[in-house]
N, C-alpha and C positions, 0 to 999 in steps of 0.2 A: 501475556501482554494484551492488549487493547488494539485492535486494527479500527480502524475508521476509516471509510468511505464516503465521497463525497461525489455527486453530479451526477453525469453519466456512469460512473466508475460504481454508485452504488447501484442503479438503474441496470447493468449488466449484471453485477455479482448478486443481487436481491435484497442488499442486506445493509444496514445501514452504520452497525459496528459489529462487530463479536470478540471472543475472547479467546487466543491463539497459543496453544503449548508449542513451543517452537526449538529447537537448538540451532538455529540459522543464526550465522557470526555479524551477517550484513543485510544489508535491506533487499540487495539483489537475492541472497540464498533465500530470505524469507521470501520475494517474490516467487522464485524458482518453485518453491516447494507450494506455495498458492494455486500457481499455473498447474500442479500436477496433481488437486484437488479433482478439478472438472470444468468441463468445456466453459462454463460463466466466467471460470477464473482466468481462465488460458484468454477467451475472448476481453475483457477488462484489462490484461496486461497484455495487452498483445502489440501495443503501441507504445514505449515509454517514454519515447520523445514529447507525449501527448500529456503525461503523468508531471506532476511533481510530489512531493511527500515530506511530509514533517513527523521530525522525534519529537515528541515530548513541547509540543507546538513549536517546534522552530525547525525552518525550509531547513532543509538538508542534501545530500547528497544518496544516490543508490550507492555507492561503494561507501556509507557509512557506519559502521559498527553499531552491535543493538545491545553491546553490554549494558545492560542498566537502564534499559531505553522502556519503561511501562506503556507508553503510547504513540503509534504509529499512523499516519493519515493519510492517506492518497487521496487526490484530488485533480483534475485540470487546470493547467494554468489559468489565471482571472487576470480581467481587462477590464479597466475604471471605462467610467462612462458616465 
């Protein structure tokens, strides 16, 4: 699958997408397993209150299944202005 990062969240991890072999069932397992990559990854999730993330472009939830899910986005919340 597709990881995509956005803002500060790419800014920490270095990277602006890459492409993830994973067997993580939900977006939290696939984090878990990101964080136990390397301190970039561990420091980028280290706050999720601070994340939101979308399947397959649409907001979704950490506790949501990644059956079938090709693309994954983490980003910080955005404020119009």
């Amino acid at each position: 699958m597709d990881v995509l990062y956005f803002a500060w969240v790419r800014e920490r991890i270095g990277l602006p997408k890459e492409k993830i072999e994973t067997s993580a069932a939900t977006v939290n397992d696939l984090i878990a397993e990101l964080r136990a990559r390397e301190d970039r990854y561990e420091a980028a999730f280290a706050d999720l209150s601070a994340l939101r993330v979308a399947l397959d472009q649409e907001l979704s939830e950490f506790d949501s299944p990644l059956e079938g899910v090709r693309e994954v986005a983490f980003f910080p919340p955005m404020t119009g202005g």
